[in-house]
C-alpha positions, 0 to 999 in steps of 0.5 A: 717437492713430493717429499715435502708435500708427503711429509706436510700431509703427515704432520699435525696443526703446529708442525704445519704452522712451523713449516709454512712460519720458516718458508715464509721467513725464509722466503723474505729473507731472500727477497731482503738480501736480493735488494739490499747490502744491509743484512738485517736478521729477524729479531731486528726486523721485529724490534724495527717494526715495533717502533715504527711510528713511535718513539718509544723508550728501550725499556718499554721496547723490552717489555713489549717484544718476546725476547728479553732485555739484554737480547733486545739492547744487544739487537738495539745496538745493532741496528744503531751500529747500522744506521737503522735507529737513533737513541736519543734521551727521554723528555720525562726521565734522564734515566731513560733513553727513547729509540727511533728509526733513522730516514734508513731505517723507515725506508728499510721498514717500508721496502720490506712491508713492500716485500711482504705485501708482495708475497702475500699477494703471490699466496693469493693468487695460487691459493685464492683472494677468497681462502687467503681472507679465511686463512686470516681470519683464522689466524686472527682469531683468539687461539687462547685455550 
């Protein structure tokens, strides 16, 4: 870890976000696969977690997640082939269908919350309660320059 360690104390704001963003997914990811059979990659978790709790149509899905449209039907598909969601038809458009989580799909959605409540409580505990809640903060607050 001295390597990494030299090599974060050299690299500026962005850099350091980017490693801390790729070890936490990393992290995650491997916490997932130690648990579960399903291998659900991350795009899928994003959707997944967008329409947790909602019935919303495709179409709003793709407008709303930063990938684009044909990456998020093929990625929609996916997670129906899985058994994680259920496409179903609109009450107000025949043209348009509605996505939702399967009783598989919300349990997964629930383990992994789980998972990285977990994680975030293991960063509290070398880092701080106190720091971890300015770390947040920061993170929460408006970046736009």
């Amino acid at each position: 870890m001295l390597i990494l360690t030299e090599h974060l104390n050299n690299v500026g704001l962005v850099n350091l976000i980017i490693e801390k963003h790729e070890y936490v997914r990393h992290m995650i990811e491997s916490l997932w696969e130690e648990q579960s059979d399903i291998k659900i990659s991350q795009t899928e978790w994003y959707i997944m977690h967008k329409i947790y709790g909602y019935k919303p149509t495709i179409s709003d899905v793709s407008k709303n997640v930063t990938i684009t449209r044909q990456a998020t039907h093929k990625n929609i598909k996916s997670l129906q082939a899985k058994g994680l969601v259920e496409i179903s038809n609109s009450e107000n458009s025949k043209r348009d269908k509605c996505i939702s989580l399967t009783k598989l799909g919300v349990q997964c959605c629930d383990k992994h919350t789980e998972l990285k409540s977990n994680f975030e409580n293991k960063v509290a505990l070398i880092i701080g309660e106190d720091r971890l809640l300015i770390l947040k903060d920061i993170l929460k607050a408006n970046w736009v320059i």
